[in-house]
C-alpha positions as CSV (number, residue, x, y, z in Angstrom):
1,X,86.0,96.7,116.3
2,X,87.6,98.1,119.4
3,X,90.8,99.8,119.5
4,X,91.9,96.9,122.0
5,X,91.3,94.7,119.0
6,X,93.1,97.0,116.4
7,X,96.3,97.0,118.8
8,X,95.6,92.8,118.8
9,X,95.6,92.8,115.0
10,X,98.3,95.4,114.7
11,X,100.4,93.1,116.7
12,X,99.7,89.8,114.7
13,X,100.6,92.1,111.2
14,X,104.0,93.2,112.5
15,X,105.2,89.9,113.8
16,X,104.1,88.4,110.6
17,X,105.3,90.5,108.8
18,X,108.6,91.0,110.2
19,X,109.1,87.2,110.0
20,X,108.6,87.3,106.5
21,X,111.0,89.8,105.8
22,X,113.6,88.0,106.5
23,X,113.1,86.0,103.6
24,X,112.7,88.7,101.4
25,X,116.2,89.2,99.8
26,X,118.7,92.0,99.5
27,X,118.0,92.2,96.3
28,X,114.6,92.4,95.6
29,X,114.7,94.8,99.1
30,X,116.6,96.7,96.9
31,X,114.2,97.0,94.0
32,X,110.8,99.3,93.2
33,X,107.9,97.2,94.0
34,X,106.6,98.8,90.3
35,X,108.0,100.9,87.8
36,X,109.2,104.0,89.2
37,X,108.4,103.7,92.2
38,X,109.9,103.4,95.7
39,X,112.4,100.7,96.8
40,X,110.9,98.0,99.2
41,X,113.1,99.2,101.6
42,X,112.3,102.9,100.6
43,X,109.0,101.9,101.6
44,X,109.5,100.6,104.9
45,X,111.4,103.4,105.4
46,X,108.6,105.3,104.7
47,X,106.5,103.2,107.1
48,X,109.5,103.8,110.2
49,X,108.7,107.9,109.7
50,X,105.1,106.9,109.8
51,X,105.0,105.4,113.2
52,X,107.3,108.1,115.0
53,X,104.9,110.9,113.2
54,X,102.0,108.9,114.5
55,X,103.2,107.7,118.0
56,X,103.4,111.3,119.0
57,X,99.9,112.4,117.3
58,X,98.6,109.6,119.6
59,X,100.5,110.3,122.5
60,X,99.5,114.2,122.4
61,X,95.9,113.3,121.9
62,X,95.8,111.4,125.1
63,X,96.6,114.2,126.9
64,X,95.0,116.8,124.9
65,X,91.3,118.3,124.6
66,X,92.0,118.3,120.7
67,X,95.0,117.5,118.5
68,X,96.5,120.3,115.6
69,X,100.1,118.5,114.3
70,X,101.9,119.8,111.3
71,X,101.8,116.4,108.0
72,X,105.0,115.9,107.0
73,X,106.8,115.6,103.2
74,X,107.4,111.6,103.3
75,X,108.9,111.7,100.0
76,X,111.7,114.3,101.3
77,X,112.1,112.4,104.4
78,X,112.7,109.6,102.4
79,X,114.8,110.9,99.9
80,X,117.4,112.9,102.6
81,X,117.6,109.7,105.3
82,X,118.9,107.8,102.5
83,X,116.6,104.7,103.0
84,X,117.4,103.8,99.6
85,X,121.0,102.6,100.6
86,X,120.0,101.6,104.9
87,X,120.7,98.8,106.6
88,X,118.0,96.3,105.6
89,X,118.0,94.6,109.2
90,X,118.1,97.7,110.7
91,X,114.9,99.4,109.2
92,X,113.1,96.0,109.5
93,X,113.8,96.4,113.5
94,X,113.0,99.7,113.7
95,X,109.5,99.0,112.1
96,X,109.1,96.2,114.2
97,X,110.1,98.1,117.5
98,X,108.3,100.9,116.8
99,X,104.8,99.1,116.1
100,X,104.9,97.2,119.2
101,X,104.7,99.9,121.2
102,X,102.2,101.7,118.8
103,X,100.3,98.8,119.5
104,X,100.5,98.7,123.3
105,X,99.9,102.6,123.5
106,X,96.5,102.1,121.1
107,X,95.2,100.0,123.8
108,X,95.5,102.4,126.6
109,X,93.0,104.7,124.8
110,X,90.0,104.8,126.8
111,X,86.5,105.4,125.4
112,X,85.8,108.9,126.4
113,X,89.3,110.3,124.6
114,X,88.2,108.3,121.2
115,X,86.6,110.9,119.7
116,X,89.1,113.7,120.8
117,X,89.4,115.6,117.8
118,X,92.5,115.5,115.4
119,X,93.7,118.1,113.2
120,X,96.8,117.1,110.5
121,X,98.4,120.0,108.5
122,X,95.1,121.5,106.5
123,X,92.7,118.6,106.4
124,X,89.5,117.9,108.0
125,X,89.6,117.1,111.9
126,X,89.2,113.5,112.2
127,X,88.7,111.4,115.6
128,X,91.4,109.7,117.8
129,X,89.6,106.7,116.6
130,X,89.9,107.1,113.1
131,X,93.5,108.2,113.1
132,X,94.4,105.0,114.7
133,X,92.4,102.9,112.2
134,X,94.0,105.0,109.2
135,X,97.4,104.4,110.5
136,X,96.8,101.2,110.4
137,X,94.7,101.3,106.9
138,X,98.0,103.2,105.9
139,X,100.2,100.8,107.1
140,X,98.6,97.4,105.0
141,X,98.4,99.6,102.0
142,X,102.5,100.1,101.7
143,X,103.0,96.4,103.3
144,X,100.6,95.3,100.1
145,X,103.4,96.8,98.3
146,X,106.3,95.5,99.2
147,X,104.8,91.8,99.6
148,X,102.8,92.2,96.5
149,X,104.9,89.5,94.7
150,X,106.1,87.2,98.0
151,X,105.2,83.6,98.0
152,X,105.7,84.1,102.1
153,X,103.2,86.7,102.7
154,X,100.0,87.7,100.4
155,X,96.3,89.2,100.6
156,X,93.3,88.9,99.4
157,X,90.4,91.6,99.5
158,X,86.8,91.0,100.2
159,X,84.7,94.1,99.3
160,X,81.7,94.5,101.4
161,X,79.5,97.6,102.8
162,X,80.2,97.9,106.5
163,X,81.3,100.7,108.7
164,X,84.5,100.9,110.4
165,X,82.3,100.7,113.7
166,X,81.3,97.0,112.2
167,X,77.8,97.9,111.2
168,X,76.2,96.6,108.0
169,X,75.7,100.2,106.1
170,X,78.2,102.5,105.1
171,X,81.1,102.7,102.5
172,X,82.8,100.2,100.7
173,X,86.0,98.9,102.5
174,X,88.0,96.2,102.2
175,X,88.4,93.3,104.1
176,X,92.1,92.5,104.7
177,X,93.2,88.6,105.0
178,X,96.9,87.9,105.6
179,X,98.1,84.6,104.8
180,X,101.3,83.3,105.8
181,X,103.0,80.0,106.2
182,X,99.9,78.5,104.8
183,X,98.1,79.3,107.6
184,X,94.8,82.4,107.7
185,X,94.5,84.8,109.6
186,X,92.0,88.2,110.0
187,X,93.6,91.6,109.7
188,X,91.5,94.5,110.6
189,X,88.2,93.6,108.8
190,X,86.5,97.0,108.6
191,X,89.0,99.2,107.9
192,X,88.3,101.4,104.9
193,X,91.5,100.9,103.6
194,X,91.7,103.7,100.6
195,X,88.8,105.7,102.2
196,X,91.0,107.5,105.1
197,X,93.8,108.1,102.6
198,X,91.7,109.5,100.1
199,X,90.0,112.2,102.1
200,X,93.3,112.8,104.1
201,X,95.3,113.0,101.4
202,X,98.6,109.9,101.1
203,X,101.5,112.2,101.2
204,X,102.5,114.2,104.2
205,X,99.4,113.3,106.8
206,X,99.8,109.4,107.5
């Protein structure tokens, strides 16, 4: 998959999902997805510190030979912004907003600065590349959360062995497939969803 095509699918998730949470209620905005857990909203909140963190890793490495940015303490970020009691329409435009752009800025990456190198907080460089597709990976794992029990917006996981570079060999990842409105569309097929996360570590670097 090229990055062109990540921005593309990035695009299609946000708008989709941003339509479909404005039939989410205030209420159940207002509620852990599970047992002690984050609010929906907390977790979209979450997702808004995300892309700012990110935008700037991206914009850096497009300008940088290599790329060394502090993580950050998403929980505490969370917790001290107050998401918990925020404006629901104004987090949902925020998210919204900001991806757009993430999207547009994803797609001026040319090939030679993909594999510019990318250091977060202690853990292992990682490529330009990568870091967009674990944003992204990142992104459908909290949206998973928050939609988890929506009639408007639900996944479904294929599990395969293919590479995030589309070839047949490599580690497991899961296939996203958003379906909304009754209608099917692709999200992102070879991103290794809990792979990134996993070796980056959840809290702090995405």
């Amino acid at each position: 998959m090229e990055l062109s095509e990540l921005a593309e699918s990035l695009g299609r998730l946000t708008d989709a999902a941003s339509e479909a949470g404005t039939r989410v209620t205030e209420q159940e905005w207002r509620q852990p997805w599970a047992a002690g857990k984050w609010t929906r909203i907390e977790v979209l909140g979450h997702l808004v510190d995300s892309a700012a963190h990110n935008h700037q890793r991206f914009a850096r490495a497009l300008h940088e030979d290599s790329l060394a940015m502090p993580g950050y303490n998403g929980d505490a970020q969370v917790r001290v912004q107050r998401y918990a009691a925020a404006p629901i329409a104004a987090v949902v435009e925020a998210w919204r907003a900001q991806n757009r752009l993430i999207g547009y800025v994803l797609a001026q990456i040319p090939a030679d600065k993909e594999k510019t190198p990318c250091t977060i907080g202690a853990h292992a460089p990682i490529t330009l590349r990568e870091l967009a597709f674990d944003y992204v990976a990142h992104l459908e794992h909290h949206l998973r959360q928050i939609f988890a029990d929506s009639d408007t917006l639900k996944y479904r996981e294929w599990r395969g062995r293919r590479r995030v570079d589309g070839s047949s060999d490599g580690v497991d990842v899961s296939r996203i497939v958003l379906a909304t409105s009754g209608s099917l569309g692709e999200l992102n097929p070879y991103i290794a969803v809990g792979e990134g996360l996993k070796q980056r570590g959840h809290s702090g670097t995405v």
